[in-house]
N, C-alpha and C positions, 0 to 999 in steps of 0.2 A: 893246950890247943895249938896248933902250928898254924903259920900265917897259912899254909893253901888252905885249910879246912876255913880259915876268916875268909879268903875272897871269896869261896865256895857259898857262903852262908850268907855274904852281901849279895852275889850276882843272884841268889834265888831271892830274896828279898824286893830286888827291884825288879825283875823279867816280872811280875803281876802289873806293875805300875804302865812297861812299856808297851804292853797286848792292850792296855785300858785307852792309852793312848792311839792308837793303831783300829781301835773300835768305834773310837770317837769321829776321828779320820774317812773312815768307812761308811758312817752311818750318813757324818755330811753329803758325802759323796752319791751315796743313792738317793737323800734326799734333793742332791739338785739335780738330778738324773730322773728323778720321781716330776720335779717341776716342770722339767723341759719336756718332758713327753706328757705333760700336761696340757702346758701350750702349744704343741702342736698341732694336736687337733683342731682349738679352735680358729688357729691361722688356715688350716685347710677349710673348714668350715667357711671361712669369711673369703677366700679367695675360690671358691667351690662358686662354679654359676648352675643355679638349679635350670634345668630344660624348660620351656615354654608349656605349658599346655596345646594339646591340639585346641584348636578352635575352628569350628567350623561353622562359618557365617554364611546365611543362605541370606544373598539379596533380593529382599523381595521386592518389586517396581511395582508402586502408585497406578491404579486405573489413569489417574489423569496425566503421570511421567507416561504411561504407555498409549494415547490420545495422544499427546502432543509429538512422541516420537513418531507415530504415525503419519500425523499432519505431516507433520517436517520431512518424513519418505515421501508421501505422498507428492509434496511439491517439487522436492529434487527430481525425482520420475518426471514430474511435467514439465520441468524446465530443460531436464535431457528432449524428451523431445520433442519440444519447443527447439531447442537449436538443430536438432537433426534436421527437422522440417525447413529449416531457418539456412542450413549450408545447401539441403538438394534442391530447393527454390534458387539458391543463388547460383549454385553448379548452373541448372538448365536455363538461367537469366542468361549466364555469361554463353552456353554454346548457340544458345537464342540469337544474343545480340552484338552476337563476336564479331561481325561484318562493318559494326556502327562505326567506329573509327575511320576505316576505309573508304566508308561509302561516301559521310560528310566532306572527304576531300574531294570522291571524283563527282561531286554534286554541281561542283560549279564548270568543271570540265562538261559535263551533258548540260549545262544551261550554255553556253560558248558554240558547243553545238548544234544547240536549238536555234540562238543567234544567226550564224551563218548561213545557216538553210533559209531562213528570213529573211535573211537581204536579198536573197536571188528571187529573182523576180520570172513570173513565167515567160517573161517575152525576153530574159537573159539566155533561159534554158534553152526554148526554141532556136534561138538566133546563133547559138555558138554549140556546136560539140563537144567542144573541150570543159565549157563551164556543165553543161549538162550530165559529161562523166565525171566532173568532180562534185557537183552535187548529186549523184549516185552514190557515190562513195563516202560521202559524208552521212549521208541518209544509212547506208548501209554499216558504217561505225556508228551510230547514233542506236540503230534497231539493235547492235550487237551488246551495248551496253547497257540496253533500256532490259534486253531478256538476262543479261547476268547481273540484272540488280532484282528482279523476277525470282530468279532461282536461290538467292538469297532472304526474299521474301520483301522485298525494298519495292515498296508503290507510286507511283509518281499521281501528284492530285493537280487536277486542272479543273478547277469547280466554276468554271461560268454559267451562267443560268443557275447554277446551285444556290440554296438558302444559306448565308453566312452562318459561321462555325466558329466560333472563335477558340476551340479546341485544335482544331484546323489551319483557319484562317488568321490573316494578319492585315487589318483593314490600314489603309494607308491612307485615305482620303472617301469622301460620300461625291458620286456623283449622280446630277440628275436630269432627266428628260433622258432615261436611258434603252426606252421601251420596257425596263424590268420591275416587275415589283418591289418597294420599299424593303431594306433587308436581303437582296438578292445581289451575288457578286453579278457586278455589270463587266468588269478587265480584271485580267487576269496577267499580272506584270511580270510576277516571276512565281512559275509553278514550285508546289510543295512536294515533301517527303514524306513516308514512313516505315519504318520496318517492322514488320507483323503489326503490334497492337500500338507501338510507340512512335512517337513524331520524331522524325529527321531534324526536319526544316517545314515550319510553316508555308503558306502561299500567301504571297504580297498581293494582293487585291484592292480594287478601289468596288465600292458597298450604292447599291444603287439608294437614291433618298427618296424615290418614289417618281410618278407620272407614267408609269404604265400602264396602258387600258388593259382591265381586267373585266372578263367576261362574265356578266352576270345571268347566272341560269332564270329563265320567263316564270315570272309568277304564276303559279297554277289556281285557280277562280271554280268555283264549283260551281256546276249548273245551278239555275234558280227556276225551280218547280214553278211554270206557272198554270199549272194544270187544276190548282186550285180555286 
């Protein structure tokens, strides 16, 4: 035997040994290829978010959630308008009594006027021309501003002989022996105001306390039958 034909006969000898090896190798290999696509799945599985269910929830409201929701409408409604009624009331208060301001000032200017014409006396007016046209024109300012307090709806109260008012009136003092009945303005010191329904300025008055003869209507007496 020649040495080639000896390596010839070792190298088939061991080529069985090195495939065995090389199989071995192989087998590992798809089995940890076989693991890892094992555990795949279940990491997708666990990182998987499953979809919700539809749910469809029909709310249904209590006879008495739906009473008290009602009430609770029902009031807001009333309280809207409640204030609606509540601002047009106040709108037509304020075009009402838009003037009040104004007129409290020139209230005391028409009493100064009323003043003036008062000290003139009829036998100033007779005696002098000049005093008698400027009591014209005083009279004639006086009349101008009594009708533009008029047109605004501004009343001037001058309640002598009237029954006291104390809605009205402003009793200042009682006098008596006045000819007026008990309760009845006897003077009338400084007249009052109002505009439409509301008071200006009261009237200073002094209040009679009585001693006025009062008329008493005649007893009426029936005939007495004496036909009996």
């Amino acid at each position: 035997m020649t040495i080639t034909d000896a390596c010839e006969e070792r190298e088939a000898e061991s080529t069985p040994l090195e495939e065995l090896v090389e199989e071995v190798q192989i087998s590992e290999e798809a089995q940890q290829i076989a693991d890892e696509a094992a555990v795949e799945p279940a990491d997708v599985n666990e990182n998987k978010i499953e979809p919700e269910p539809d749910k469809r929830v029909e709310d249904e409201v209590p006879e008495e959630d739906a009473a008290d929701l009602k009430d609770k409408l029902l009031r807001a409604l009333a309280d809207l308008e409640n204030t609606r009624r509540r601002a047009t009331r106040e709108v037509a208060d304020t075009r009402k009594y838009a003037a009040s301001g104004l007129a409290k000032e020139l209230l005391n200017v028409s009493d100064n006027l009323r003043r003036a014409l008062e000290t003139v006396t009829e036998k100033m007016r007779e005696g002098d021309d000049g005093v008698k046209n400027l009591v014209l024109g005083i009279e004639m300012v006086e009349k101008e501003m009594l009708s533009a307090f008029e047109r605004q709806g501004i009343t001037r109260l001058d309640p002598l002989g009237e029954p006291f008012d104390h809605n009205f009136h402003q009793a200042m003092y009682e006098k008596e022996d006045t000819g007026y009945p008990a309760g009845t303005v006897a003077e009338v010191m400084q007249a009052g105001y109002v505009i439409h329904d509301r008071l200006l300025r009261p009237a200073m008055v002094a209040v009679s306390k009585g001693g006025g003869v009062l008329e008493e209507a005649p007893l009426e007496i029936d005939p007495v039958d004496t036909t009996a």
